[in-house]
Each structure stands twice: as C-alpha cells, then as structure tokens.
mmCIF file of the N, C-alpha and C atoms, coordinates in Angstrom:
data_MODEL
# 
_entry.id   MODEL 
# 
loop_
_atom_site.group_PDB 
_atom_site.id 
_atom_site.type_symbol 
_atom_site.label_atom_id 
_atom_site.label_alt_id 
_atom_site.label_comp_id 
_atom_site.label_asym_id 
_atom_site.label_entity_id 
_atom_site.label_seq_id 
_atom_site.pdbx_PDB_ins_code 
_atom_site.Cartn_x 
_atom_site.Cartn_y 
_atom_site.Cartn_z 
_atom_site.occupancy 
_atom_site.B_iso_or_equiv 
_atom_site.pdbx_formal_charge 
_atom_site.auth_seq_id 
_atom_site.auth_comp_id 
_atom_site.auth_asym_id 
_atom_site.auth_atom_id 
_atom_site.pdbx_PDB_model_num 
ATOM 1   N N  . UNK A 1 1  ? -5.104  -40.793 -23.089 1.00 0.00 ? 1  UNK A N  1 
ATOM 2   C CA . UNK A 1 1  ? -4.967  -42.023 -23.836 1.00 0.00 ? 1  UNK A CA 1 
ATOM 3   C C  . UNK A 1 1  ? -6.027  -43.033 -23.399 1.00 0.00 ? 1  UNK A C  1 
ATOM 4   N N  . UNK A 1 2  ? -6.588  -43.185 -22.470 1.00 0.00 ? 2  UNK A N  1 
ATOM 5   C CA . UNK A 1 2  ? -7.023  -44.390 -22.019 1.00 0.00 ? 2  UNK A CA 1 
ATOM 6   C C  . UNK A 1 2  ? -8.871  -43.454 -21.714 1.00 0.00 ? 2  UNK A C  1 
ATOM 7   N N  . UNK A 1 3  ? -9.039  -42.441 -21.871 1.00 0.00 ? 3  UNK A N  1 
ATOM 8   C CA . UNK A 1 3  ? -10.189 -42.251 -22.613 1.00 0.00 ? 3  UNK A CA 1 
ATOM 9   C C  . UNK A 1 3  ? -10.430 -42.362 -24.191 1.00 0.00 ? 3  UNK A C  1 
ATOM 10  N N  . UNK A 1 4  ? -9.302  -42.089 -25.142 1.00 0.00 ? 4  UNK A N  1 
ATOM 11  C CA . UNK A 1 4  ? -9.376  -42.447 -26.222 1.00 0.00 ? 4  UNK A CA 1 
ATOM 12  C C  . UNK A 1 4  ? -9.935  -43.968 -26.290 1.00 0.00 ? 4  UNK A C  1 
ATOM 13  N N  . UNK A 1 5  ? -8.953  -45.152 -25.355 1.00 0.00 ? 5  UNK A N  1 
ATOM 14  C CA . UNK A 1 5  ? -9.785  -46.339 -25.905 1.00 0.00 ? 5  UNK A CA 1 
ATOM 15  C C  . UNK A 1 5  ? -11.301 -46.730 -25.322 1.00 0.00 ? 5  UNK A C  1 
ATOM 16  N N  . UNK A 1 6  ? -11.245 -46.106 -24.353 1.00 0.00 ? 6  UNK A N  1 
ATOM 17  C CA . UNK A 1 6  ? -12.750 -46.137 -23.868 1.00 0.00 ? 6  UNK A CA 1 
ATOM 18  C C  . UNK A 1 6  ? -13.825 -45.578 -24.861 1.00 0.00 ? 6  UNK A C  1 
ATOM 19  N N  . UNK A 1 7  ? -13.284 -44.804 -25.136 1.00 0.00 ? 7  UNK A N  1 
ATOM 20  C CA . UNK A 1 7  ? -14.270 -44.577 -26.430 1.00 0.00 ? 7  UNK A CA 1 
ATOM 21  C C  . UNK A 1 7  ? -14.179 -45.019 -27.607 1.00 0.00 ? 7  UNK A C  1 
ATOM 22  N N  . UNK A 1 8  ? -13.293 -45.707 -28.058 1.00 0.00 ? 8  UNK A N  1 
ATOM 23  C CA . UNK A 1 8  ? -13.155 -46.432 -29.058 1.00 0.00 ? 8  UNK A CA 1 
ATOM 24  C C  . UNK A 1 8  ? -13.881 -47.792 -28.799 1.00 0.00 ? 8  UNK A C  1 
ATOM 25  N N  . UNK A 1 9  ? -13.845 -48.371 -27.503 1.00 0.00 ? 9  UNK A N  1 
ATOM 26  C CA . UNK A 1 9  ? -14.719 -49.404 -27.000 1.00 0.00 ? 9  UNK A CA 1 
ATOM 27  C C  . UNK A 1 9  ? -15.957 -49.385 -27.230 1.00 0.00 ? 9  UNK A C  1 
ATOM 28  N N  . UNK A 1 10 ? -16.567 -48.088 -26.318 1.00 0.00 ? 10 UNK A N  1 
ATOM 29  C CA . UNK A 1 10 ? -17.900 -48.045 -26.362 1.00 0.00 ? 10 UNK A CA 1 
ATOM 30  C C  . UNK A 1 10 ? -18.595 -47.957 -28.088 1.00 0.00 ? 10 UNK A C  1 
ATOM 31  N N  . UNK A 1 11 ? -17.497 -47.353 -29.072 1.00 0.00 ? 11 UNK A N  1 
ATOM 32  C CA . UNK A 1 11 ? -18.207 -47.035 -30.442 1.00 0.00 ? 11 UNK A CA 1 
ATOM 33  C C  . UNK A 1 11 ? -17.794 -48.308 -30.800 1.00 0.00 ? 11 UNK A C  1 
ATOM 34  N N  . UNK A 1 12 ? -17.124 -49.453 -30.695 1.00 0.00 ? 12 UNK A N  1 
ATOM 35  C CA . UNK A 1 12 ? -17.146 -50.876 -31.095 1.00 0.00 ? 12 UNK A CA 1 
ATOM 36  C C  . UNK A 1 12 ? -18.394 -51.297 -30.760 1.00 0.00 ? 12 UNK A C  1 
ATOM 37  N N  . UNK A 1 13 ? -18.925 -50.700 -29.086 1.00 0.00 ? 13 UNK A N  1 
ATOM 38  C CA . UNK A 1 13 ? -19.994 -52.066 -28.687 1.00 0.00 ? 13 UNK A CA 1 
ATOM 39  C C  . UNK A 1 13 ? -21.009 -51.340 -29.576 1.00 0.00 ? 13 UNK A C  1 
ATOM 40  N N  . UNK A 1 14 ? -21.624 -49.946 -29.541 1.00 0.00 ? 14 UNK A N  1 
ATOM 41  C CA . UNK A 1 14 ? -22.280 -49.411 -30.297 1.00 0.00 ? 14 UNK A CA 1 
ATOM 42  C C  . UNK A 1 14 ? -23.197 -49.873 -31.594 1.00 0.00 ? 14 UNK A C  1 
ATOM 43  N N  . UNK A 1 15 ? -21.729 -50.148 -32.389 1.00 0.00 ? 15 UNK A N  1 
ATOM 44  C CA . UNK A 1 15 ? -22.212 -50.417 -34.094 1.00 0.00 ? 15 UNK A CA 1 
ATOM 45  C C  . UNK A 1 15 ? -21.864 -51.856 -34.189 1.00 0.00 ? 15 UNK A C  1 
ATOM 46  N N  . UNK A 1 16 ? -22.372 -52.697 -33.247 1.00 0.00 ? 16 UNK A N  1 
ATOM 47  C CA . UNK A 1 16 ? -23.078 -54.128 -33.280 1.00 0.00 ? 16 UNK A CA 1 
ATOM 48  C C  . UNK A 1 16 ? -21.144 -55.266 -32.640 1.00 0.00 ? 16 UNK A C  1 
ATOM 49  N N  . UNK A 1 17 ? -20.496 -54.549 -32.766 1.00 0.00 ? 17 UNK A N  1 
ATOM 50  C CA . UNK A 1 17 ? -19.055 -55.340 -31.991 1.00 0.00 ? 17 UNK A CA 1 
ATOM 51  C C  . UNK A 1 17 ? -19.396 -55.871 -30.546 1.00 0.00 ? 17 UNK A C  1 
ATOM 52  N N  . UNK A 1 18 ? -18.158 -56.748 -29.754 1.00 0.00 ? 18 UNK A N  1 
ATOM 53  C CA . UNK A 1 18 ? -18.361 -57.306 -28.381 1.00 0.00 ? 18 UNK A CA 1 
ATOM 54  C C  . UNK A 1 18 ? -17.982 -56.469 -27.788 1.00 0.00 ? 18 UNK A C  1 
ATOM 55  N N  . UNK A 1 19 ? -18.159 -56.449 -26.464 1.00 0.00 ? 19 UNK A N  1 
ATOM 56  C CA . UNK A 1 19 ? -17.981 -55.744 -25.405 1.00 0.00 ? 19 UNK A CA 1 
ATOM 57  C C  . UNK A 1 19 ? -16.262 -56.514 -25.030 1.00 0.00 ? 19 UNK A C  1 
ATOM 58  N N  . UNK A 1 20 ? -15.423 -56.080 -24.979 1.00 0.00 ? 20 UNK A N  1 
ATOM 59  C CA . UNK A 1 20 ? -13.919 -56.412 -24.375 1.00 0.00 ? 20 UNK A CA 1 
ATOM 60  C C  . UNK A 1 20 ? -13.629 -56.529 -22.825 1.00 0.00 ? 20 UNK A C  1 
ATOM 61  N N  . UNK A 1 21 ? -13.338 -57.563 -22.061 1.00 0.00 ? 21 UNK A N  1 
ATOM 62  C CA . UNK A 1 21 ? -13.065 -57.514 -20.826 1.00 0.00 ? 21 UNK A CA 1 
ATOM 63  C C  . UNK A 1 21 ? -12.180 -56.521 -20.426 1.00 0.00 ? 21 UNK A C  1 
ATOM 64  N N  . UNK A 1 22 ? -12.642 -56.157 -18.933 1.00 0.00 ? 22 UNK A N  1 
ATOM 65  C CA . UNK A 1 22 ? -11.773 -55.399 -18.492 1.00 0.00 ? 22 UNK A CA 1 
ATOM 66  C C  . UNK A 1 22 ? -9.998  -55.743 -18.517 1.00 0.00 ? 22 UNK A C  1 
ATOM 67  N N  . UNK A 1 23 ? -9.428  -56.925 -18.026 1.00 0.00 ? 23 UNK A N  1 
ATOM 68  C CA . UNK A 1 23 ? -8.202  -57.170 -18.318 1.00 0.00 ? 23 UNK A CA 1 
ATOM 69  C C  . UNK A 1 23 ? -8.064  -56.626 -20.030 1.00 0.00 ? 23 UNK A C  1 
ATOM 70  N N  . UNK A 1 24 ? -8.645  -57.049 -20.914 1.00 0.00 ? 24 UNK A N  1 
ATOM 71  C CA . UNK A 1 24 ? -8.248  -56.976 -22.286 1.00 0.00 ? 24 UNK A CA 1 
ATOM 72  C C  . UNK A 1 24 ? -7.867  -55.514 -22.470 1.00 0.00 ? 24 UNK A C  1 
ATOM 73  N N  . UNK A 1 25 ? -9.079  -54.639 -21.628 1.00 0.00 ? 25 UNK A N  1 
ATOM 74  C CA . UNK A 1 25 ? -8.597  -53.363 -22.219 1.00 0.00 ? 25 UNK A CA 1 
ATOM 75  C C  . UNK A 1 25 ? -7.650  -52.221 -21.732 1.00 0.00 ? 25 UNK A C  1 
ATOM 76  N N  . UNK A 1 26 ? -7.556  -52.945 -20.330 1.00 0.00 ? 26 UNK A N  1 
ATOM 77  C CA . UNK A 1 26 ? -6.234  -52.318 -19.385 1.00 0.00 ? 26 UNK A CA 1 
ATOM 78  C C  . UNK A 1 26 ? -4.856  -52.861 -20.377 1.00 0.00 ? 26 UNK A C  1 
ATOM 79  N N  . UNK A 1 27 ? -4.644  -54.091 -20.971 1.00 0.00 ? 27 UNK A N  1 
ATOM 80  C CA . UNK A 1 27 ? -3.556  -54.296 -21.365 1.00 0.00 ? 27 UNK A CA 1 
ATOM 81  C C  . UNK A 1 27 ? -3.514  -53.375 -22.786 1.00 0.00 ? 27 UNK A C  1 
ATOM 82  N N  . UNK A 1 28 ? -4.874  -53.317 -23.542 1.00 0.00 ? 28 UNK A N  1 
ATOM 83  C CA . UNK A 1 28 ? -4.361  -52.868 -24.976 1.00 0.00 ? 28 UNK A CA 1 
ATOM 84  C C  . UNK A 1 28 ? -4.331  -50.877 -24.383 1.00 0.00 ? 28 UNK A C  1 
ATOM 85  N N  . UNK A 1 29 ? -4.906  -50.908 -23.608 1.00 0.00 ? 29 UNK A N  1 
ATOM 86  C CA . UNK A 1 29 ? -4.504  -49.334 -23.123 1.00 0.00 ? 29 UNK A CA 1 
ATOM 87  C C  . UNK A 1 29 ? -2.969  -49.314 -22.715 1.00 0.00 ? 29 UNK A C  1 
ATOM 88  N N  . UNK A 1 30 ? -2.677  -50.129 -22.212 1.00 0.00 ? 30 UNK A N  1 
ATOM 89  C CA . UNK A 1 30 ? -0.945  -50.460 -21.609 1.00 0.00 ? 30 UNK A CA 1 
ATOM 90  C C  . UNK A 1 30 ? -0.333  -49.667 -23.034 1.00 0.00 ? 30 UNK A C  1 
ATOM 91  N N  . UNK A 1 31 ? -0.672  -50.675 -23.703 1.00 0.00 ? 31 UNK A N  1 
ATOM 92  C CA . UNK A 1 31 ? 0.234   -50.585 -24.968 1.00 0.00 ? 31 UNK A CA 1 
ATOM 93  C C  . UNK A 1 31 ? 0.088   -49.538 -26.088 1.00 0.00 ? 31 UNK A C  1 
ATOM 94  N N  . UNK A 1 32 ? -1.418  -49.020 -25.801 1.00 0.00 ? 32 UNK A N  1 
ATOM 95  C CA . UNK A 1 32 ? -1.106  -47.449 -26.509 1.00 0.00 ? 32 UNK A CA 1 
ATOM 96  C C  . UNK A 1 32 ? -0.267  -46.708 -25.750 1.00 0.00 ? 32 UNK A C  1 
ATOM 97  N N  . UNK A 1 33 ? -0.849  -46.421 -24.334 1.00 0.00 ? 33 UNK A N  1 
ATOM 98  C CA . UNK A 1 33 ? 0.539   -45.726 -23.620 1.00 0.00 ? 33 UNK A CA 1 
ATOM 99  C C  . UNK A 1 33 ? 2.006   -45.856 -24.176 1.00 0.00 ? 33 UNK A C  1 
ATOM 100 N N  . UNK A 1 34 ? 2.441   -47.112 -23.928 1.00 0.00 ? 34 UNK A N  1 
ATOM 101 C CA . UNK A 1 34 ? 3.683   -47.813 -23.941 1.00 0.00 ? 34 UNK A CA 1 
ATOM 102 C C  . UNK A 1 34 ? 4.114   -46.810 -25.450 1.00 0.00 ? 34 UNK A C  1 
ATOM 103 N N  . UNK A 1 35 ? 2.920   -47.030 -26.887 1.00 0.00 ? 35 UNK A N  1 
ATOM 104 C CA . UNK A 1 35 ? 3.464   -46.730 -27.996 1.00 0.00 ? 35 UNK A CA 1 
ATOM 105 C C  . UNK A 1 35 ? 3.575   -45.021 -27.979 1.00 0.00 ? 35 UNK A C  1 
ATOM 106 N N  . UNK A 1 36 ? 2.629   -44.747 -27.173 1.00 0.00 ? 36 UNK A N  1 
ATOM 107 C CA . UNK A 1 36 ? 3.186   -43.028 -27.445 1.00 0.00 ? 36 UNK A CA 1 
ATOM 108 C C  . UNK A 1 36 ? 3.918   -42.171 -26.613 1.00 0.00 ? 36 UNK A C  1 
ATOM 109 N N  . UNK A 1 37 ? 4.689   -43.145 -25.802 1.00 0.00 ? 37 UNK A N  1 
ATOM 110 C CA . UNK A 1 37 ? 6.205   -42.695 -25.287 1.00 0.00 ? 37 UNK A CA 1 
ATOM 111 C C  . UNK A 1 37 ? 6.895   -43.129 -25.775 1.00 0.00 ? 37 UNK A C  1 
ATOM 112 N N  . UNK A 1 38 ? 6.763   -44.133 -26.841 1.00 0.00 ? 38 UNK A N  1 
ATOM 113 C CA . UNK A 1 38 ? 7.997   -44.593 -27.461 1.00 0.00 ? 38 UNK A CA 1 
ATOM 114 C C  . UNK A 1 38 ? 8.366   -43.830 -28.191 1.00 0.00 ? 38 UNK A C  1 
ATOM 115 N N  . UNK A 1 39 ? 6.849   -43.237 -29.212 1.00 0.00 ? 39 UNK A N  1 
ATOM 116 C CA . UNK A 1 39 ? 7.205   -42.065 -30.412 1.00 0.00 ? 39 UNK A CA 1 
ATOM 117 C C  . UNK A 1 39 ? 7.376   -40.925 -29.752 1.00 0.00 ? 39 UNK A C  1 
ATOM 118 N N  . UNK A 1 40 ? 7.253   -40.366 -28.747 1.00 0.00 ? 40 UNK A N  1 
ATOM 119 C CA . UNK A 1 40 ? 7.716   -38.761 -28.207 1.00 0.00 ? 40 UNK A CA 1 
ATOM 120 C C  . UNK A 1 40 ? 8.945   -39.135 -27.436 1.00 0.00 ? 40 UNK A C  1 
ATOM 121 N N  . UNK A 1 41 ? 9.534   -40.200 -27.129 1.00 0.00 ? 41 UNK A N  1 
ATOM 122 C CA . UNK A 1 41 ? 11.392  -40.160 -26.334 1.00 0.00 ? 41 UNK A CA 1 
ATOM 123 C C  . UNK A 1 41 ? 11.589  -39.121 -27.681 1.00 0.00 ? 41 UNK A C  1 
ATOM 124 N N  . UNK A 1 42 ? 12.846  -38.575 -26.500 1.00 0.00 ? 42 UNK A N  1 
ATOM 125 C CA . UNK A 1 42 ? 14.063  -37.994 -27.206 1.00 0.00 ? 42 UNK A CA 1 
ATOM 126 C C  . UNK A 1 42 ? 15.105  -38.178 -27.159 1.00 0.00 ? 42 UNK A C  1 
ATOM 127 N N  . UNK A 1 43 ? 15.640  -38.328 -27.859 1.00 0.00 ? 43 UNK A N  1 
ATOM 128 C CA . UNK A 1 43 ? 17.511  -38.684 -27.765 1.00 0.00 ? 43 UNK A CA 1 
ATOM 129 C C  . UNK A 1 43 ? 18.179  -38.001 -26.880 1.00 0.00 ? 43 UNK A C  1 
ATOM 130 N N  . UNK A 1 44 ? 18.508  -38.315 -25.988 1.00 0.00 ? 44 UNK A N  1 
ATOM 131 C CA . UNK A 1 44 ? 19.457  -37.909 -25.204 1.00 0.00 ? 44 UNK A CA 1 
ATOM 132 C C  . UNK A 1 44 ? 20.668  -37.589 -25.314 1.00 0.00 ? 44 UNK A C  1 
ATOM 133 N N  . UNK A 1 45 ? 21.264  -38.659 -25.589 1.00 0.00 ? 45 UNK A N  1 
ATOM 134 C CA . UNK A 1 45 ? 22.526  -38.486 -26.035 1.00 0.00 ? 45 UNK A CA 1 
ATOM 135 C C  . UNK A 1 45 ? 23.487  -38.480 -27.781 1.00 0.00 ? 45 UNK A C  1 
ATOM 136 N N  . UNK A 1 46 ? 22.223  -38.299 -28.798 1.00 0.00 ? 46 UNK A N  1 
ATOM 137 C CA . UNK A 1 46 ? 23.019  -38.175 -30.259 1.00 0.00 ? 46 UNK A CA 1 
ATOM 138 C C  . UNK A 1 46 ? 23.582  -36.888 -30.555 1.00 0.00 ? 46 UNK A C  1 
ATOM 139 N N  . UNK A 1 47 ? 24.814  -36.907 -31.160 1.00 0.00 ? 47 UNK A N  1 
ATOM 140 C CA . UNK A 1 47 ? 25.309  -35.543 -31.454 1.00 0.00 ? 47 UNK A CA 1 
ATOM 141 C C  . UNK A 1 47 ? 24.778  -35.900 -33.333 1.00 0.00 ? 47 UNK A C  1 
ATOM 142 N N  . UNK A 1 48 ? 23.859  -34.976 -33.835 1.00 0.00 ? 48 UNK A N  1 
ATOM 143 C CA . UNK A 1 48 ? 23.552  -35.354 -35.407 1.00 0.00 ? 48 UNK A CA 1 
ATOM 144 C C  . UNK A 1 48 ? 24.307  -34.268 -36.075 1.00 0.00 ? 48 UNK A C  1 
ATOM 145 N N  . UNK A 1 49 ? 25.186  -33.215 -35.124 1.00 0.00 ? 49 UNK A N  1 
ATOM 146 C CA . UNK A 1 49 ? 26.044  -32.409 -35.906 1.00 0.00 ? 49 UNK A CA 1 
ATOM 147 C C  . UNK A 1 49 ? 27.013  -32.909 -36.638 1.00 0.00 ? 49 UNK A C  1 
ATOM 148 N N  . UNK A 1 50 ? 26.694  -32.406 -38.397 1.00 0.00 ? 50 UNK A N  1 
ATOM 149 C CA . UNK A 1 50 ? 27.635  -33.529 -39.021 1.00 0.00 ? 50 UNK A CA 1 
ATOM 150 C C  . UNK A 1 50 ? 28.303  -31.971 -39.988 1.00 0.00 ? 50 UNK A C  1 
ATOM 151 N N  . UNK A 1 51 ? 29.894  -32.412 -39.974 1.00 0.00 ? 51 UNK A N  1 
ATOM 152 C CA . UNK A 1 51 ? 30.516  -31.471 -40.188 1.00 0.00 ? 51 UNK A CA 1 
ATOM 153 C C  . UNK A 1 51 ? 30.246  -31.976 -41.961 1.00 0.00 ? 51 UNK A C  1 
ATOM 154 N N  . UNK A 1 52 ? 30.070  -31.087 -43.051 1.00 0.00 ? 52 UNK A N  1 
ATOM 155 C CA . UNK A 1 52 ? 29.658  -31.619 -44.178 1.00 0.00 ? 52 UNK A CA 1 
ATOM 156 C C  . UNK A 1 52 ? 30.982  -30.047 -44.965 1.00 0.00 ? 52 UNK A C  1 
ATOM 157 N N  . UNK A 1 53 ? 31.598  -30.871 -46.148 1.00 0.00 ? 53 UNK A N  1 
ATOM 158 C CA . UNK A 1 53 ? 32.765  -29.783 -46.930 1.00 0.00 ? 53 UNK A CA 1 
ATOM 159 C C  . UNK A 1 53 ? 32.149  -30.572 -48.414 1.00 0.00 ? 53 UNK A C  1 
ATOM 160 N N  . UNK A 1 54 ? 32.085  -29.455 -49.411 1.00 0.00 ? 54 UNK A N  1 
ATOM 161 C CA . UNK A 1 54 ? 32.019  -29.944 -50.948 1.00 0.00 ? 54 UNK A CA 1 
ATOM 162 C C  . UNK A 1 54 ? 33.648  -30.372 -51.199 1.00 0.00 ? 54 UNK A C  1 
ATOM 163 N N  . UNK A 1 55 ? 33.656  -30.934 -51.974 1.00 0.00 ? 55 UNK A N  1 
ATOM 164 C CA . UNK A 1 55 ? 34.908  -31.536 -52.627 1.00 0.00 ? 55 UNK A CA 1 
ATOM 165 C C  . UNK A 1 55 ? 34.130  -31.864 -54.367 1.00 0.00 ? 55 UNK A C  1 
ATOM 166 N N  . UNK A 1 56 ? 35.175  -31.179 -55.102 1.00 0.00 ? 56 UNK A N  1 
ATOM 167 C CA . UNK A 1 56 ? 35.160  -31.202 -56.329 1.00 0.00 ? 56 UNK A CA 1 
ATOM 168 C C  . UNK A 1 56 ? 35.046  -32.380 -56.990 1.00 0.00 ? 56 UNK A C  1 
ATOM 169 N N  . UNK A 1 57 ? 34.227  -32.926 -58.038 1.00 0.00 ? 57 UNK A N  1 
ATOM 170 C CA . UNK A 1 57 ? 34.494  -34.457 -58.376 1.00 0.00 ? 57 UNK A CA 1 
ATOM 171 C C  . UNK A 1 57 ? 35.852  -34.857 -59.184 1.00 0.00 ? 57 UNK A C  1 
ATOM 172 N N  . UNK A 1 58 ? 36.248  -35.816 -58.984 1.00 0.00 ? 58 UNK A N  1 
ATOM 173 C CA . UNK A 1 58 ? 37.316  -36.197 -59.561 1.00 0.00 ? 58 UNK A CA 1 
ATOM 174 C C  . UNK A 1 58 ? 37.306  -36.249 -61.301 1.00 0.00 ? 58 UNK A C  1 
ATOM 175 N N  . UNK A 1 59 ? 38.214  -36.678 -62.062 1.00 0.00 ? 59 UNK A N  1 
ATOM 176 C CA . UNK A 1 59 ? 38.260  -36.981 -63.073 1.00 0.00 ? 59 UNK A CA 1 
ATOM 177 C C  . UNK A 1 59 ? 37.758  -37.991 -63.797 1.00 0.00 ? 59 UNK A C  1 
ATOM 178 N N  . UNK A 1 60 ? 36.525  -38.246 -64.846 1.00 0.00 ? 60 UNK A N  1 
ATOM 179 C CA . UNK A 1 60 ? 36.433  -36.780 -66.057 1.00 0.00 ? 60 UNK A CA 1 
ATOM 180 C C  . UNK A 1 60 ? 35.572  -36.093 -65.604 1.00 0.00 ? 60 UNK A C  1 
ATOM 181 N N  . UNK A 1 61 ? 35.062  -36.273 -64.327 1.00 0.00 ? 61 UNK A N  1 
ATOM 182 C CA . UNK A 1 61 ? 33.486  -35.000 -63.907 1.00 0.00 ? 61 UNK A CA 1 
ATOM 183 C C  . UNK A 1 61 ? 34.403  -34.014 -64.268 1.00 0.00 ? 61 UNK A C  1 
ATOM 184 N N  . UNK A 1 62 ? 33.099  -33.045 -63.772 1.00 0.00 ? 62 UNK A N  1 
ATOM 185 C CA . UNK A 1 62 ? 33.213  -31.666 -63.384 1.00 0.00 ? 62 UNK A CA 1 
ATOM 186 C C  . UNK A 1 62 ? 32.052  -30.987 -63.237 1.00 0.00 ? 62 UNK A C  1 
ATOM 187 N N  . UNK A 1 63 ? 32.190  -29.866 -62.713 1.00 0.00 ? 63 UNK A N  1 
ATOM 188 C CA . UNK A 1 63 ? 31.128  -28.945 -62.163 1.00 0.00 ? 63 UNK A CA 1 
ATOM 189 C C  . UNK A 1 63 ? 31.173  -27.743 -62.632 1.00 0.00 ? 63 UNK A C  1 
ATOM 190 N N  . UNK A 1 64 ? 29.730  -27.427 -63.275 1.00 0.00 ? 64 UNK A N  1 
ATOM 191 C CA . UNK A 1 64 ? 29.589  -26.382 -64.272 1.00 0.00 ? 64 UNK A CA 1 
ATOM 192 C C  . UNK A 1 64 ? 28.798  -25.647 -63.330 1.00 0.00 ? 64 UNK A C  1 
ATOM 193 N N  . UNK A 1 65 ? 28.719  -24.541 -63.088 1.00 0.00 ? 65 UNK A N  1 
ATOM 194 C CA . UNK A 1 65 ? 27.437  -23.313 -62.356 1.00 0.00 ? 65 UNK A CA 1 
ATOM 195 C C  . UNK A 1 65 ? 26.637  -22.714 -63.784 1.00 0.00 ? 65 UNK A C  1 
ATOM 196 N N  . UNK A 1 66 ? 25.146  -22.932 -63.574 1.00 0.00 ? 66 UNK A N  1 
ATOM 197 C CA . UNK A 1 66 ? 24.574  -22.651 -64.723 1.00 0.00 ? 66 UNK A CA 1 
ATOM 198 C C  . UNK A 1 66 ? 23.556  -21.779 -64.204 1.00 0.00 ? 66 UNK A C  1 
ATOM 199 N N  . UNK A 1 67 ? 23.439  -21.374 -62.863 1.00 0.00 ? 67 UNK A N  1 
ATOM 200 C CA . UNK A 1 67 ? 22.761  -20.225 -62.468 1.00 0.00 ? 67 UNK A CA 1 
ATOM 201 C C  . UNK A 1 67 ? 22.975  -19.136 -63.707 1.00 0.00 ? 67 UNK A C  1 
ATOM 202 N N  . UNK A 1 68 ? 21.675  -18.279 -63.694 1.00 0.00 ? 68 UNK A N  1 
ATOM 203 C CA . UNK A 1 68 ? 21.593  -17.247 -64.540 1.00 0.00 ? 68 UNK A CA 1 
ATOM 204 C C  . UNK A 1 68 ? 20.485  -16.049 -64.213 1.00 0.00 ? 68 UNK A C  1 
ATOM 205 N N  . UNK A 1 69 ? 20.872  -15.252 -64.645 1.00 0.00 ? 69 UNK A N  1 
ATOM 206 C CA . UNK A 1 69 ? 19.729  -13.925 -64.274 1.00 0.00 ? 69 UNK A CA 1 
ATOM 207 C C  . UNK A 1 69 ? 19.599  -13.207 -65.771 1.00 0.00 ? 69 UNK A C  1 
ATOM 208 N N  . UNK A 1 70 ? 18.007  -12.383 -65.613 1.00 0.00 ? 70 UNK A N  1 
ATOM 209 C CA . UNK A 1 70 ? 18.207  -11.922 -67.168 1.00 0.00 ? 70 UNK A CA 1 
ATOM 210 C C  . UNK A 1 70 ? 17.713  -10.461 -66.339 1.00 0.00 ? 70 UNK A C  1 
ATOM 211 N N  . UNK A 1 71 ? 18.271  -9.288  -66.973 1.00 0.00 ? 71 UNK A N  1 
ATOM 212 C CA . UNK A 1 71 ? 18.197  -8.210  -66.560 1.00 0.00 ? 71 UNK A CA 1 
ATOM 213 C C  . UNK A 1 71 ? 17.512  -6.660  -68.089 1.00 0.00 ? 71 UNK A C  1 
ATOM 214 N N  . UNK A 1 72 ? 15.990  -6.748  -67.742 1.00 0.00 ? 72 UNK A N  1 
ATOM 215 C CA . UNK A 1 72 ? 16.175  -5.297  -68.698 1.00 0.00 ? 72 UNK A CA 1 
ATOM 216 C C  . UNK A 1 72 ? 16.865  -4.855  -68.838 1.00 0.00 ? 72 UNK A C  1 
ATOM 217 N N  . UNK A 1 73 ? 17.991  -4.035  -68.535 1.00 0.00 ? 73 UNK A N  1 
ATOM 218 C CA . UNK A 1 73 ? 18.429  -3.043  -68.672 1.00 0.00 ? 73 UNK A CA 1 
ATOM 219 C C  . UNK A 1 73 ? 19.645  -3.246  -69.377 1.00 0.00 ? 73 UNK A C  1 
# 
C-alpha cells in the first residue's frame, strides 16, 4: 500500500503537480491502509443463515407452473 502512494506521488510530481510533505503523505497512506482493512474485515460474528419456506399466495392470487418441454417423439 504505501508503495502504491509513493508512486502515485512521484507520477503527480512528474506530470507538472507539487511535491506533498512528508507528514501529508504518511497520513493519506494511514488512510489507504485504514480503508483496505476496512473493506477485507470479516464478520465474525453474523449468522446470514436464513431459513426461507414458499407459502402459497393468498386470495385472489395464485400460482400457475408454466414450465414446458417439447419432445419429437
């Protein structure tokens, strides 16, 4: 991570941008770090097992099966 912004630095100063103080870029390196442990945690503790049952719709629905197969023979 913190060669990524180094090089993102140096191709800022490169194509005519400022050069960033060292504090500036220890903190915005902080905070890429910071952001790509935030997006790779894992849940520890969620159960996402969700018990799921069809139930027929009530009245006036209803549920037609319109699957079909066509067969030569």
């Amino acid at each position: 991570m913190a060669l990524v912004g180094l090089l993102l630095d140096k191709n800022t100063v490169r194509n005519g941008g400022g050069q960033r103080a060292g504090k500036t870029m220890v903190r915005s390196l902080a905070s890429l770090v910071e952001e790509y442990r935030a997006a790779n945690e894992k849940a520890c503790c969620l159960n996402l097992a969700v018990l799921v049952k069809w139930h027929p719709p009530g009245p006036p629905w209803f549920k037609m099966n319109v699957e079909g197969a066509v067969f030569t023979d």
